[in-house]
C-alpha positions, 0 to 999 in steps of 0.5 A, a space after each residue: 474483532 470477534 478473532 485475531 489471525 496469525 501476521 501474513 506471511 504463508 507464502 515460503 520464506 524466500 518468496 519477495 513480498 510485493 507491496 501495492 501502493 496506488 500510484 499511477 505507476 502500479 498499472 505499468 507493472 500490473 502484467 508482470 505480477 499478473 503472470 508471476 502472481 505464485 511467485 510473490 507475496 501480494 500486500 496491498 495499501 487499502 488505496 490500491 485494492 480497488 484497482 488490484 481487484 478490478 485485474 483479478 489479484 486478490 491481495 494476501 493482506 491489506 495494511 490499513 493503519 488510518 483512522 479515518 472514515 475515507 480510509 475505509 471506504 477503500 474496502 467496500 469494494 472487497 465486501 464480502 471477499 473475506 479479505 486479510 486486513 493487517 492493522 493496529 486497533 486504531 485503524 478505522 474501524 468496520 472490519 466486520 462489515 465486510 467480512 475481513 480477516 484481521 491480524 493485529 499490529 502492535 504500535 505501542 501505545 499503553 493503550 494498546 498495552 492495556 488492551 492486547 495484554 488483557 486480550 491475551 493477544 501476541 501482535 508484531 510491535 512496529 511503532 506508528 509511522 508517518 506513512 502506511 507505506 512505511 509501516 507495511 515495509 517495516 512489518 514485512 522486514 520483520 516477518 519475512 527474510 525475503 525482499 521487499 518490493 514496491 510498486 505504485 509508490 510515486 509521490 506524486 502526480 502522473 500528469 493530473 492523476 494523483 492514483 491509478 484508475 480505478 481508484 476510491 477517490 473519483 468514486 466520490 467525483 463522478 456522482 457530481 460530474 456532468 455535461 458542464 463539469 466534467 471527470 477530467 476538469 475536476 481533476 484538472 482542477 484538482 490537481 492545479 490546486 492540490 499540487 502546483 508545482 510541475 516538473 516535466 510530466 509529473 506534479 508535486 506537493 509539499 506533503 507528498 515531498 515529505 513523505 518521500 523524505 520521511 520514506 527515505 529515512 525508513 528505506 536506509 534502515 532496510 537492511 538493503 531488502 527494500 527496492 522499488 519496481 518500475 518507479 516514478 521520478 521521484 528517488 528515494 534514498 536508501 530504495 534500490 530502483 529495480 525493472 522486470 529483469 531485476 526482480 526476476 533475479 530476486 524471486 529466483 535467487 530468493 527461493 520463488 517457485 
């Protein structure tokens, strides 16, 4: 990281920040913040990237708090863009290789002490969570006084789809993919595997139950800013569950243009 940039957050301090998860619900929401993009503050989750920017929103900052080499490859789609990346130093390295803009979070390990300090560096202190979803809520609390709206956040399958489409993950399906084996009987499979459990139209996992619980927690520490548009049918305490007319109310009432 050859320069750290100010925390997003230039839009007015009224404006909802709108955080872009990638479950399969964030295509049902899609126009509205298409037709309203200069109303809201756009942040995306690194999952959801590929699909925003297939719809031609270029979101404000990207949070990434993973490690991993797969959490990256959500990026590649954006090489060269010039993308805003919101991340701890922990986070899967590679910003350069794609040209990215990088503000720094602090999540307060003595490492990350030792190194900020010594850089001279000021970053925004969120203690790591279980989820980036949830880091990115607590982040825009923090920076901005405005509401803070998610979309896409579904914890759990819609059918056999685990995220919206496009998405990274059938990248890695599709080169294997053929007569015999096709997309869709992959993920048939992988979804009678990965999430047994079927409640109506949608499927569970013990993992994405976890975490919803653990959003849960976060969601009643919100200050009653944090609500949920277009939601799937998992609830989430502490989350007020919002339609279009709603969040219009909220980016008239809030100061949005």
């Amino acid at each position: 990281i050859d320069e750290v940039y100010p925390p997003a957050g230039c839009s007015p301090p009224g404006v909802p920040t709108v955080i872009a998860a990638s479950g399969p619900s964030l295509k049902e929401g899609i126009d509205f913040f298409a037709s309203h993009r200069e109303q809201i503050e756009l942040w995306a989750l690194p999952s959801s990237v590929d699909f925003l920017l297939s719809r031609g929103l270029r979101p404000d900052t990207v949070v990434i708090t993973d490690a991993s080499y797969y959490a990256f490859t959500h990026l590649r789609i954006a090489k060269d863009q010039r993308i805003h990346l919101t991340m701890p130093l922990s986070a899967a390295r590679g910003s350069w290789r794609i040209a990215a803009r990088v503000s720094l979070v602090n999540q307060e390990t003595p490492v990350e002490k030792l190194l900020l300090d010594g850089a001279g560096v000021r970053a925004p202190s969120i203690p790591a969570q279980g989820t980036v979803a949830a880091t990115a809520a607590l982040l825009a609390l923090r920076l901005r006084e405005a509401p803070v709206v998610f979309t896409g956040l579904d914890f759990c399958y819609r059918d056999i789809l685990s995220h919206v489409r496009p998405n990274n993950f059938e990248n890695w399906l599709e080169p294997e993919s053929n007569r015999l084996l096709p997309l869709h009987h992959q993920l048939f499979s992988l979804a009678a595997e990965q999430a047994p459990t079927r409640q109506g139209r949608i499927r569970r996992t013990l993992s994405l139950d976890t975490y919803a619980g653990w959003f849960g927690e976060t969601g009643r520490t919100g200050e009653n800013r944090i609500f949920r548009f277009r939601p799937s049918e998992i609830r989430l305490q502490g989350i007020v569950d919002i339609g279009e007319a709603e969040l219009r109310r909220l980016m008239r009432n809030n100061g949005g243009r």
